[in-house]
BALOBA-1460 file (C-alpha; in Angstrom, 3 decimals):
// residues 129
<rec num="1" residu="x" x="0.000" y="0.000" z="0.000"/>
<rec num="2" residu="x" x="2.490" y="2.995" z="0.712"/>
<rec num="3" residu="x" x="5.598" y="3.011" z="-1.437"/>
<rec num="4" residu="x" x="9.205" y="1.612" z="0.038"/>
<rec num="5" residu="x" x="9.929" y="5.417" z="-0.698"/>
<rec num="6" residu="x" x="7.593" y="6.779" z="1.426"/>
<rec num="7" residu="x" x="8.705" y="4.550" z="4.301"/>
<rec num="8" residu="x" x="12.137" y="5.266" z="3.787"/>
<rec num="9" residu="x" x="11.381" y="9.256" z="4.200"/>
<rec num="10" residu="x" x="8.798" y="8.499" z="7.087"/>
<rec num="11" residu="x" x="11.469" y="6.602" z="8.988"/>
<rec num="12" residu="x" x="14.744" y="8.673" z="8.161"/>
<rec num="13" residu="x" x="12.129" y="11.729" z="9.640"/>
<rec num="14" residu="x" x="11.165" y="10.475" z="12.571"/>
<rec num="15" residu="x" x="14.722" y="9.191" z="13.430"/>
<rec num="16" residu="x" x="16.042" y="12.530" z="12.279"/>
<rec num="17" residu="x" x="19.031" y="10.499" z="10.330"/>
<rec num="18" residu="x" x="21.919" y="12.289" z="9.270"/>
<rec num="19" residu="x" x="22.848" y="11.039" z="5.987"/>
<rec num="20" residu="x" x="26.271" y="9.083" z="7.536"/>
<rec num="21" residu="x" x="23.800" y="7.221" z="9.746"/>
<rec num="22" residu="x" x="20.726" y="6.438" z="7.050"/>
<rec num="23" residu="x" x="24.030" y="5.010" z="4.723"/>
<rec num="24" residu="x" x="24.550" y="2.819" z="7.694"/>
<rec num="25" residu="x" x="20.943" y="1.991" z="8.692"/>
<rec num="26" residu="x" x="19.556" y="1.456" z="5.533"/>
<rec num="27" residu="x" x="21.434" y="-1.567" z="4.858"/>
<rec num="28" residu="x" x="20.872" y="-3.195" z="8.391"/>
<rec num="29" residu="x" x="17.122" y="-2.111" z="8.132"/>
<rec num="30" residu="x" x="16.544" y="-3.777" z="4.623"/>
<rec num="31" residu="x" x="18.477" y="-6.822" z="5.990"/>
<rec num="32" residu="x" x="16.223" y="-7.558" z="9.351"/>
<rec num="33" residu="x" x="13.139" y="-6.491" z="6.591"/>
<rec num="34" residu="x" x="13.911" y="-9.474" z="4.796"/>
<rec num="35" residu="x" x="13.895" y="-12.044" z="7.655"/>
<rec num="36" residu="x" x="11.113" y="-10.635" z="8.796"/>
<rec num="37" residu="x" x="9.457" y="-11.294" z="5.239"/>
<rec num="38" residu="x" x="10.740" y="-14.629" z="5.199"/>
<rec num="39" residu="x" x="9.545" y="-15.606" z="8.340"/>
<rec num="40" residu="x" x="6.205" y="-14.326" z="7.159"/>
<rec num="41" residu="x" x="6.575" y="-16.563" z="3.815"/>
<rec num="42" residu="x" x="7.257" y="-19.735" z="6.546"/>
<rec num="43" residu="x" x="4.492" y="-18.939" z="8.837"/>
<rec num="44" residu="x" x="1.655" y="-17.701" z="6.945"/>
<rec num="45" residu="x" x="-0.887" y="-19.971" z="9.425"/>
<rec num="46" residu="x" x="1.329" y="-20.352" z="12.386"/>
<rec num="47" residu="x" x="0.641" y="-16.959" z="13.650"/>
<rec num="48" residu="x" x="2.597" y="-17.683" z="17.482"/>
<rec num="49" residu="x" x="5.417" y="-19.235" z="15.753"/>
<rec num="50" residu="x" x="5.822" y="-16.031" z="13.193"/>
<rec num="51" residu="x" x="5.502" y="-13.995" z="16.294"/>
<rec num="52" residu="x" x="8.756" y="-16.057" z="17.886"/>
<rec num="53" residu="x" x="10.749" y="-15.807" z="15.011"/>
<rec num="54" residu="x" x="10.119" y="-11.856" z="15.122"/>
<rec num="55" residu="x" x="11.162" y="-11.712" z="18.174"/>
<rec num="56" residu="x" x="14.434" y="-13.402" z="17.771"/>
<rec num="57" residu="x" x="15.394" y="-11.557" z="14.480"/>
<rec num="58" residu="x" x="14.745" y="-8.233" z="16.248"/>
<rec num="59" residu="x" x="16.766" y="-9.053" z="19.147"/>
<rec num="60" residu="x" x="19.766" y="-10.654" z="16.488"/>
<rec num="61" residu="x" x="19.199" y="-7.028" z="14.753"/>
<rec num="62" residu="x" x="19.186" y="-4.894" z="18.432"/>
<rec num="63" residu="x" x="22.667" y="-4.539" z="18.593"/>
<rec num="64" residu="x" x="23.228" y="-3.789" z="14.748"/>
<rec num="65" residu="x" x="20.762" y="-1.038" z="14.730"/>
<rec num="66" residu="x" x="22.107" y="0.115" z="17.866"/>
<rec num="67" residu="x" x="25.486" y="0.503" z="16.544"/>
<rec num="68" residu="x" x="24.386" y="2.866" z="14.060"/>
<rec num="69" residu="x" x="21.612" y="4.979" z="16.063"/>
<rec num="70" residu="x" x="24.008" y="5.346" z="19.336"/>
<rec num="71" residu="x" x="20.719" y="5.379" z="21.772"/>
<rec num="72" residu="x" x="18.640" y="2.137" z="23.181"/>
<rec num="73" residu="x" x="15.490" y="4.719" z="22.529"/>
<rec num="74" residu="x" x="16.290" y="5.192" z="18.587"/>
<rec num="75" residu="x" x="16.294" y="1.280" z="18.338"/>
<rec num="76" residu="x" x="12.793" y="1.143" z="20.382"/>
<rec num="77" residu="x" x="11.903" y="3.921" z="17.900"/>
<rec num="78" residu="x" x="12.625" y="1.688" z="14.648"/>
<rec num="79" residu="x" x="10.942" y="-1.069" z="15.876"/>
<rec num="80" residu="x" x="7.552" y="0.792" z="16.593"/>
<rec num="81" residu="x" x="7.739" y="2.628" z="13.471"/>
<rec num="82" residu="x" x="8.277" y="-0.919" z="11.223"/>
<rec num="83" residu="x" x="5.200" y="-2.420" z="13.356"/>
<rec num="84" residu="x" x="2.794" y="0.267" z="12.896"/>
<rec num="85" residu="x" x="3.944" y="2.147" z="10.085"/>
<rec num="86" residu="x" x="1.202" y="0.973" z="7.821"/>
<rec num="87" residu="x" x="-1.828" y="2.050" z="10.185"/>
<rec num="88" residu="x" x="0.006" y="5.181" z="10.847"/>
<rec num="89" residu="x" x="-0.260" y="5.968" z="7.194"/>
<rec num="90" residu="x" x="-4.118" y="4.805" z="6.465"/>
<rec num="91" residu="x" x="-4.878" y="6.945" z="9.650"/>
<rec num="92" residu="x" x="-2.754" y="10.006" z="8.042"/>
<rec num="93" residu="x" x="-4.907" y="9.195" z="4.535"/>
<rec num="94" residu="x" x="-8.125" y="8.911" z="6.560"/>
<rec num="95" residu="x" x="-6.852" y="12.725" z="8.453"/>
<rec num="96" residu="x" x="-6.152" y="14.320" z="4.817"/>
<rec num="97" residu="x" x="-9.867" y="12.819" z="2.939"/>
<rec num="98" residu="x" x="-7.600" y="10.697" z="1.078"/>
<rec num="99" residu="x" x="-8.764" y="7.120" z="-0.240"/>
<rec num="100" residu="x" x="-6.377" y="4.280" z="-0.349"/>
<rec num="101" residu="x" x="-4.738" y="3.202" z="-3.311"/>
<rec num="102" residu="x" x="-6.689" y="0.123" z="-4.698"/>
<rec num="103" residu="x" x="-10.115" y="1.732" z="-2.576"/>
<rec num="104" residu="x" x="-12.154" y="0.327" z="-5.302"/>
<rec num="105" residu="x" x="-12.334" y="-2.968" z="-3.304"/>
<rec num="106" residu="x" x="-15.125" y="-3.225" z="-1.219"/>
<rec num="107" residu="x" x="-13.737" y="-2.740" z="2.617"/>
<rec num="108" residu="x" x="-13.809" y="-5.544" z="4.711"/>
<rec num="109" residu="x" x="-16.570" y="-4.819" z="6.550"/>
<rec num="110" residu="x" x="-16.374" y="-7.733" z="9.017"/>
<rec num="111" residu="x" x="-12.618" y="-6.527" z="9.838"/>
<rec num="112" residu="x" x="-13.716" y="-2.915" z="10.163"/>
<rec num="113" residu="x" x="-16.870" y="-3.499" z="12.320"/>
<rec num="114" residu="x" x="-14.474" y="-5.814" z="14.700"/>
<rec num="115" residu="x" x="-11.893" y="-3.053" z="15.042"/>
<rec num="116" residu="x" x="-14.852" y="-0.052" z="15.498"/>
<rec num="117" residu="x" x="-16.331" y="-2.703" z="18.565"/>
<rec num="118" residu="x" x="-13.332" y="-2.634" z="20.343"/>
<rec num="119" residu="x" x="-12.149" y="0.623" z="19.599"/>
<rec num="120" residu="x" x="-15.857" y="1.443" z="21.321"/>
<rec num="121" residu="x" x="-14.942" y="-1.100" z="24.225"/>
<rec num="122" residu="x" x="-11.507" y="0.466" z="24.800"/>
<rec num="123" residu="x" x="-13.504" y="3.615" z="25.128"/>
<rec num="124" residu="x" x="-16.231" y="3.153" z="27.723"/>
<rec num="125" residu="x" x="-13.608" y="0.849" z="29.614"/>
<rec num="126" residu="x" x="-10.993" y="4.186" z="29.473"/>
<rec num="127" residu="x" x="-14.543" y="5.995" z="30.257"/>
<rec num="128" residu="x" x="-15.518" y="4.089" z="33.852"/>
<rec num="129" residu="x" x="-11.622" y="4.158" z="35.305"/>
């Protein structure tokens, strides 16, 4: 849905890279991006085990990333960004009136109505504390 591109500029931003640390991070990034994708590919209905393998190929990427970004907080910061990244950007679309590309699918209305019925429960829980 959003371009590599975009990412790329999202995540150098909110980093605030100079350009001797995105020439480092880049590669590193792309690299754990990879396993990640693989371990997708090898667990597409084992969602726990997918989850476990994330785990470990962020921690084997932790000190790599950490290298680069000199602070414990910039590394929490990648990982946050590479996990929600995608809803960040469909809420930014939704903010600016904007349609997603490929909106001439119907939405999944089942999906949507689940999320809107928590997002409600969240609320009047948040509500009574």
């Amino acid at each position: 849905f959003p371009s590599h591109d975009m990412k790329v500029a999202f995540i150098t931003q909110q980093l605030n890279l100079t350009a001797e640390e995105a020439q480092k991070f880049w590669p590193v990034h792309n690299s754990y991006m990879a396993e990640l994708k693989k371990a997708r590919e090898a667990n597409k209905d084992a969602e726990l085990a997918f989850e476990e393998q994330a785990l470990s190929i962020g921690k084997k990427y932790n000190n790599d990333f950490k290298k680069v970004l000199n602070s414990e907080e910039r590394v929490n910061t990648v990982f946050k960004l590479d996990r929600n990244f995608n809803d960040m950007m469909r809420q930014e679309m939704m903010r600016r009136g904007m349609r997603p590309q490929g909106s001439d699918r119907k939405p999944d209305r089942p999906a949507l109505r689940k999320r809107m019925m928590e997002r409600n429960q969240r609320d009047s829980t948040l509500r009574k504390n």
